[in-house]
KEFILUM-870367 format. One record per residue (C-alpha): x, y, z. Coordinates in steps of 0.05 Angstrom, whole numbers, plus 5000, padded with zeros to 4 digits. Example, Ala and Ser with C-alpha at 12.3 -4.5 7.8 and 13.67 -1.06 7.14 Angstrom:
! residues 2
524649105156/527349795143/
END
This chain:
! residues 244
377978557959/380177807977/386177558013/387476788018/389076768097/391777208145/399077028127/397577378060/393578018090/398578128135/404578248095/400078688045/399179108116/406579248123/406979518053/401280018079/402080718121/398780608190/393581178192/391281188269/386080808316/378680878318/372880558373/371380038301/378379918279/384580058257/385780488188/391280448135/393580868072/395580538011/398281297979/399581057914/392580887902/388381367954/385580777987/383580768054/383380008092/379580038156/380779358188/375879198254/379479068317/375578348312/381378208257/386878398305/383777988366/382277398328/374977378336/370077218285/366277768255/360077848236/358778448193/355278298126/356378588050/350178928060/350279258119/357179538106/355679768035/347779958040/349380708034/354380677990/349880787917/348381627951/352881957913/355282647951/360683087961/361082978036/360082368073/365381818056/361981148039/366280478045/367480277976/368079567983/369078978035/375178628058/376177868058/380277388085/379476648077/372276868068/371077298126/368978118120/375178368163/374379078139/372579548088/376280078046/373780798028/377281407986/382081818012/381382468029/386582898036/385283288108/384583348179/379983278236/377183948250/379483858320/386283848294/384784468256/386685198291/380985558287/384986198288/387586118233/381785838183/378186218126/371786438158/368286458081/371185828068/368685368121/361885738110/362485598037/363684918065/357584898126/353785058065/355184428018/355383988076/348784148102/345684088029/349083358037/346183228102/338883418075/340282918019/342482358061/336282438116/330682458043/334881898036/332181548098/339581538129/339281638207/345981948222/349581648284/356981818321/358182418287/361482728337/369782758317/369082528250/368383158215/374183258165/376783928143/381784188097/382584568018/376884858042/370684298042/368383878099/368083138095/364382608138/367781878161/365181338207/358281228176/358080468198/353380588254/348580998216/342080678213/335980698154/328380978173/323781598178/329582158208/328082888209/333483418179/333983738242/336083198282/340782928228/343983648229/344183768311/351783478328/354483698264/351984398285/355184258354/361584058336/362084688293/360085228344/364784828393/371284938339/368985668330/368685848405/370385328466/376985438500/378086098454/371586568449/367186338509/366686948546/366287438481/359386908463/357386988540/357287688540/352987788480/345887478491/343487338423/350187008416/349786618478/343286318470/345186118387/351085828414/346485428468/340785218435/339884838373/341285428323/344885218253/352185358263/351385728191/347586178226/350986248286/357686398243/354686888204/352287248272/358187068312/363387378254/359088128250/359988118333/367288008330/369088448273/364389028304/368888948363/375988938326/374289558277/375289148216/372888468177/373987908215/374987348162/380586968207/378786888275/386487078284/384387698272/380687768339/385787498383/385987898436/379387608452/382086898464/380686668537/382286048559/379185618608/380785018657/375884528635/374484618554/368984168524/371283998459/378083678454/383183958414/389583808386/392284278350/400484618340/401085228363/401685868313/403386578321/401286738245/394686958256/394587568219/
END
């Protein structure tokens, strides 16, 4: 997408909804079409940039249903200022209350995204800064911020460790810590570099052993909840009593 000069980009930015601020840039909605324009913060500071059409688009041709590719490049007066992507109606899973989510949904959705991430790695994609830029909602996970993902021989394992992480994190820091301690097998899943599908699966027959009855809403085992002082995974999420 071109733009004569900055005069001309600018005013098309008013017309757009600001989105929020990233460590790369800044993103806005255009709702009308579903676009997503992710302008760098070298725009905004006036410095030249030097991405290239090929490094921002090189992973764009793997077609999936879970990481979210730029679709094309931004110009102005001949400079790549940003890129835009599709729009995906969701949240960040740390804005997402894990009480209250559909345990056989988000495996459903573990499930598709992992067969993605084993796509991308035979790919030869080297997954970078995964960490809070997992989307969630309807039910399916999405990926943003691939920019600093990098091409060469990448095992599955590695490709999958944060995006297990961040999972097991949303499932348990700051809520279920001290249910997970107290059960070994638990603990050490939740520790070690065990697939969050399988730590789910594990963690969700513990729980609704516990509670007497099928835990498919973590809700559904709040009287469990403990909080603690110093939580590693930061959340922000509204508070809900609806967790039945």
């Amino acid at each position: 997408m071109n733009f004569i000069n900055r005069e001309h980009f600018d005013m098309f930015l008013k017309n757009l909804k600001f989105l929020g601020v990233g460590s790369q840039g800044v993103c806005y909605l255009d709702g009308k079409h579903k676009v997503v324009y992710k302008v760098f913060h070298t725009y905004f500071d006036k410095e030249k940039s030097d991405y290239r059409i090929q490094e921002i688009l090189r992973f764009s041709n793997i077609v999936n249903d879970t990481f979210i590719w730029p679709s094309d490049v931004i110009n102005v007066s001949g400079e790549i200022v940003g890129y835009t992507m599709p729009y995906v109606r969701a949240k960040s899973l740390y804005e997402n209350d894990p009480l209250l989510v559909d345990l056989n949904a988000l495996e459903r959705a573990s499930v598709k995204c992992t067969e993605d991430i084993e796509l991308v790695t035979n790919k030869g994609v080297a997954i970078y800064d995964l960490m809070y830029n997992i989307l969630y909602g309807n039910g399916k996970i999405n990926i943003i911020d691939t920019m600093e993902y990098g091409n060469g021989r990448v095992i599955l394992s590695k490709n999958m460790k944060t995006f297990d992480y961040e999972v097991k994190l949303f499932l348990v820091d700051n809520y279920f810590n001290e249910f997970v301690n107290e059960n070994k097998m638990l603990r050490e899943m939740y520790l070690s570099d065990t697939s969050a599908l399988e730590f789910l699966k594990l963690f969700r027959s513990k729980l609704s052993e516990y509670v007497g009855q099928d835990v498919d809403k973590l809700g559904k085992a709040k009287s469990l909840v403990k909080r603690n002082s110093k939580p590693k995974y930061i959340r922000y999420v509204e508070e809900n009593d609806k967790y039945e």
